[in-house]
C-alpha positions as CSV (number, residue, x, y, z in Angstrom):
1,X,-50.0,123.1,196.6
2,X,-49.1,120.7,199.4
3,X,-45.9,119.3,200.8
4,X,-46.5,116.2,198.9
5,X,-45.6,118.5,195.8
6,X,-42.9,120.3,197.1
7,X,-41.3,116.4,197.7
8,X,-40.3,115.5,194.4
9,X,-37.7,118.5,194.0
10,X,-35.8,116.1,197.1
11,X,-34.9,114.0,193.7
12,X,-33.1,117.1,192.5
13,X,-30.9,118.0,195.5
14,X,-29.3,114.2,195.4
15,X,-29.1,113.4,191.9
16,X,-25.3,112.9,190.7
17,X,-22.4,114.4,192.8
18,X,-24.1,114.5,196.0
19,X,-25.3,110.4,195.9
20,X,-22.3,109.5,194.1
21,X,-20.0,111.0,197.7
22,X,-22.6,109.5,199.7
23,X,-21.7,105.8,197.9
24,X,-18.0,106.4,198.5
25,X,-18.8,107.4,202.1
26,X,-20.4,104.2,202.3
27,X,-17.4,102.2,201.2
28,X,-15.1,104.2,203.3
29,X,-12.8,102.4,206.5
30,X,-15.8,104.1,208.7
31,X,-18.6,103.7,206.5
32,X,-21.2,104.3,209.5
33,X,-19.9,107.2,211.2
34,X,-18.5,108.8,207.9
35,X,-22.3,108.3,206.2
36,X,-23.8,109.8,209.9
37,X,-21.5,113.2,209.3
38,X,-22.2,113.1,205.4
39,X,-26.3,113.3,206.4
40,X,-25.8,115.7,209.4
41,X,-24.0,118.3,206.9
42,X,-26.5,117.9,204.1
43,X,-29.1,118.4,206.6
44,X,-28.1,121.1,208.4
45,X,-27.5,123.2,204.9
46,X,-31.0,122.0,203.6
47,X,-32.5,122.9,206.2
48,X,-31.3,125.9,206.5
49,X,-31.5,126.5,203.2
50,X,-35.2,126.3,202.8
51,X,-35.7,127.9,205.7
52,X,-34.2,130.9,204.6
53,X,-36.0,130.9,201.7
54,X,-39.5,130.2,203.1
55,X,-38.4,133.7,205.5
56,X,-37.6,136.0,202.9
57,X,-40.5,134.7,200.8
58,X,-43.1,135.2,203.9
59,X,-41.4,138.5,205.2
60,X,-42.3,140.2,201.5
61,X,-45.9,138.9,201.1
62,X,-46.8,140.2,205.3
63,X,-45.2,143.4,204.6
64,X,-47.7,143.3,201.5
65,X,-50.6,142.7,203.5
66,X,-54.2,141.2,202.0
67,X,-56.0,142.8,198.8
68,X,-54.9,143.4,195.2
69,X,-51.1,143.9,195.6
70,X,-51.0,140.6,197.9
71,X,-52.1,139.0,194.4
72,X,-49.4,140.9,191.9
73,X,-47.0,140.1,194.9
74,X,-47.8,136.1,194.7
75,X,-47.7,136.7,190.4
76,X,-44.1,138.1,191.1
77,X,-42.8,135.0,192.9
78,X,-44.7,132.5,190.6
79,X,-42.2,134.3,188.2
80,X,-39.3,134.0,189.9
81,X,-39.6,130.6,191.2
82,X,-40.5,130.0,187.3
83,X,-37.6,131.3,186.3
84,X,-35.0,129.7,188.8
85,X,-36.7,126.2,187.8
86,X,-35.6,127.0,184.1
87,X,-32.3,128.1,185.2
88,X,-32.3,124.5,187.1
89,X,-33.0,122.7,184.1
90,X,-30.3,124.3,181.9
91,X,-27.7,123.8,184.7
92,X,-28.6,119.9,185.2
93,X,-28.7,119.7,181.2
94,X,-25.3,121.1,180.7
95,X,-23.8,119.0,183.9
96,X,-25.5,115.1,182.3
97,X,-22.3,114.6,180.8
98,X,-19.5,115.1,183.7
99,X,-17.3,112.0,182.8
100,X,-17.3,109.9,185.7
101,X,-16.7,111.4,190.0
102,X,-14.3,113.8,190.7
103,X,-10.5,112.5,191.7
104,X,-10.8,114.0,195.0
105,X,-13.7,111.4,196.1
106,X,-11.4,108.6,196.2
107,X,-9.9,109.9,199.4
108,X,-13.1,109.6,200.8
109,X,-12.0,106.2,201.9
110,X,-10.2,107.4,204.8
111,X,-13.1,109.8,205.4
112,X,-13.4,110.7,209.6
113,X,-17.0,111.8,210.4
114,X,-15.9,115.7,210.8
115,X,-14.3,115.5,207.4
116,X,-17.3,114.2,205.6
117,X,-19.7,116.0,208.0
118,X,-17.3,119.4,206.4
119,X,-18.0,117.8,203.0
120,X,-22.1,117.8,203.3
121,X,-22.2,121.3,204.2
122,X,-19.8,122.6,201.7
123,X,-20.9,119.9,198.8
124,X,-24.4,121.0,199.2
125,X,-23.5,124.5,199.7
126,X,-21.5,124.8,196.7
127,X,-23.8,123.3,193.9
128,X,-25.4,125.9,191.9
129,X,-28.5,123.0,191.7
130,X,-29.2,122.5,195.5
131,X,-28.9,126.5,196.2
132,X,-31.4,127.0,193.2
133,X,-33.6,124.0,194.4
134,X,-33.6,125.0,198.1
135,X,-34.4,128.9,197.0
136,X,-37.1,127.2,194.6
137,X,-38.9,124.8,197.8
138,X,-38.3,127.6,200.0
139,X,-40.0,130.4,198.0
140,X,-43.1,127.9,196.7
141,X,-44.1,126.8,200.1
142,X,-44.4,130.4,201.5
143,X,-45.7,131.8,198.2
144,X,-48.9,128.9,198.7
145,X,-48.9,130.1,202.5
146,X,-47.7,126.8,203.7
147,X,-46.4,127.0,207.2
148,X,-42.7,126.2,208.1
149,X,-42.9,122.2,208.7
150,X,-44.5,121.8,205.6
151,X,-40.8,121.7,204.6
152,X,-39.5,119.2,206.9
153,X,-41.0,116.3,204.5
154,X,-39.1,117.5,202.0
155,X,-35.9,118.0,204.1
156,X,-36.3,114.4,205.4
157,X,-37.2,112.6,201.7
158,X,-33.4,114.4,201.0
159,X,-31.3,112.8,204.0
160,X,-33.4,109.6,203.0
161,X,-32.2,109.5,199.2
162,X,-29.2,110.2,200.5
163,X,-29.0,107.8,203.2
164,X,-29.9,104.5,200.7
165,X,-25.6,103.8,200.2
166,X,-25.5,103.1,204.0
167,X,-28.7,101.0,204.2
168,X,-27.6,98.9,201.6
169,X,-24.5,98.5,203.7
170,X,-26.6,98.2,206.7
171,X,-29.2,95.5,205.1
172,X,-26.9,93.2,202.4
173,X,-24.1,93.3,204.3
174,X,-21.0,92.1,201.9
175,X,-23.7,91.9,199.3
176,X,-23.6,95.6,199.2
177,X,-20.2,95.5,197.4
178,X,-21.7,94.6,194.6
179,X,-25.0,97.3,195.2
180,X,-22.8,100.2,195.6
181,X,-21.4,100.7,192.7
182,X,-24.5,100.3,190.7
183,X,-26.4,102.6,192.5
184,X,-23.1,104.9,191.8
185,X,-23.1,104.6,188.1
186,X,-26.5,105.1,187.9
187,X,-26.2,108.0,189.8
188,X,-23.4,109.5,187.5
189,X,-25.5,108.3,184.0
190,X,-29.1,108.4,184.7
191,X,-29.9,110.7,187.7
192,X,-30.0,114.1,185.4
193,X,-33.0,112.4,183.0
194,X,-35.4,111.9,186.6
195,X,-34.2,115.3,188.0
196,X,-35.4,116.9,184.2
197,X,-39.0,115.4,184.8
198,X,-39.4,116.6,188.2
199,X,-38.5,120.0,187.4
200,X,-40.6,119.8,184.5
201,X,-43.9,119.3,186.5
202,X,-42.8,121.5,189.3
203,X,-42.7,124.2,185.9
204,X,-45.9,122.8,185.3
205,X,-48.0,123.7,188.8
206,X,-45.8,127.0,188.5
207,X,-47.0,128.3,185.5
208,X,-50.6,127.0,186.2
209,X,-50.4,129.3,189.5
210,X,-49.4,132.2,187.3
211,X,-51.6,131.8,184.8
212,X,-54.6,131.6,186.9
C-alpha cells in the first residue's frame, strides 16, 4: 500500500452533506471568504483526524516491537480497519436516501467566514462517515508503515473535492449559477453509489492484507 491507495477514501469524506454545504457556501453573499473558512475547518479536523489515527495506530505496533506478535498485531488492525469499512458501507447505504439538504443550509447564504469556518469543523466532526473514514486512512497508513505525510495527499484530494463549488464560481463566473446546482443534486442523488465502490476496493486490499 501507497498513498495513491489511501486517496480514493478522499471521495468518501465529501460525498453528500459535506459537498452539498460547500455548494451553498459557494452561492452565499461572500462566496470567497465563506468557501476559504468552509476549507480551513474541514482541513483542520481531517487533518487532525488522520493524524490521530496514524498515532495510536504506530504507538501499538512500536510498543509491539519486530518478530511474530508485530505480525498478529498488523492481522489485528487489518481486522479492525475491515470492520470499520463495513460499518462505513452500512451507514452510507442507509443515509442514500436523505430527501433533499437539511433546512438549516439555506442560511448559509449569509454565511461570515467564522461561521462557516465553525461549520467545517463541526460538519466534519459530527458525521459518523468522515470519523470512521479518517480512523480507517489513519490506521491503514500506519498499519503498512507509511510515514506521516503519506497522509497529506489524501488530506489535500479532500479540501480539493471540496473546493470544486468555488472554482466553478471562480472559472464560469455567472455561468456557475447554472453549475452549482447540478453539482448539488448530484451530490444529494449519486455521491453514495461512488463512495460504495471506493469502500468496496479499499475492503478489497484489506482483506487481501489479512489473508496473506
Amino acid at each position: 500500500m501507497n498513498f495513491l491507495t489511501i486517496l480514493p477514501m478522499a471521495v468518501v469524506m465529501v460525498a453528500g452533506t459535506q459537498l452539498v454545504a460547500a455548494v451553498f457556501l459557494a452561492s452565499a453573499d461572500r462566496p470567497r471568504a465563506a468557501s476559504l473558512g468552509y476549507l480551513s475547518g474541514a482541513g483542520l479536523v481531517v487533518a487532525g483526524g488522520v493524524t490521530v489515527s496514524w498515532l495510536v495506530t504506530r504507538a501499538v505496533k512500536v510498543d509491539v516491537g519486530a518478530g511474530p506478535g508485530r505480525r498478529a498485531v498488523e492481522s489485528r488492525i487489518d481486522v479492525v480497519v475491515l470492520a470499520l469499512l463495513v460499518v462505513l458501507a452500512v451507514v452510507v447505504l442507509l443515509r442514500r436516501h436523505t430527501a433533499g439538504p437539511p433546512k438549516w443550509m439555506s442560511g448559509l447564504q449569509r454565511a461570515s467566514p467564522a461561521y462557516a469556518l465553525r461549520l467545517g469543523v463541526l460538519l466534519f466532526l459530527a458525521m459518523p462517515t468522515d470519523d470512521i473514514t479518517m480512523l480507517t486512512v489513519g490506521a491503514s497508513a500506519a498499519r503498512h508503515d507509511l510515514s506521516w505525510w503519506h497522509l497529506l495527499p489524501f488530506v489535500l484530494l479532500t479540501l480539493a473535492l471540496l473546493a470544486l463549488p468555488l472554482l466553478a464560481l471562480l472559472l464560469l463566473g455567472h455561468r456557475a449559477e447554472a453549475v452549482l446546482p447540478r453539482i448539488r443534486d448530484w451530490a444529494g442523488r449519486h455521491s453514495w453509489v461512488v463512495s460504495e465502490i471506493v469502500i468496496g476496493f479499499f475492503v478489497v486490499l484489506t482483506a487481501a492484507d489479512l489473508l496473506r
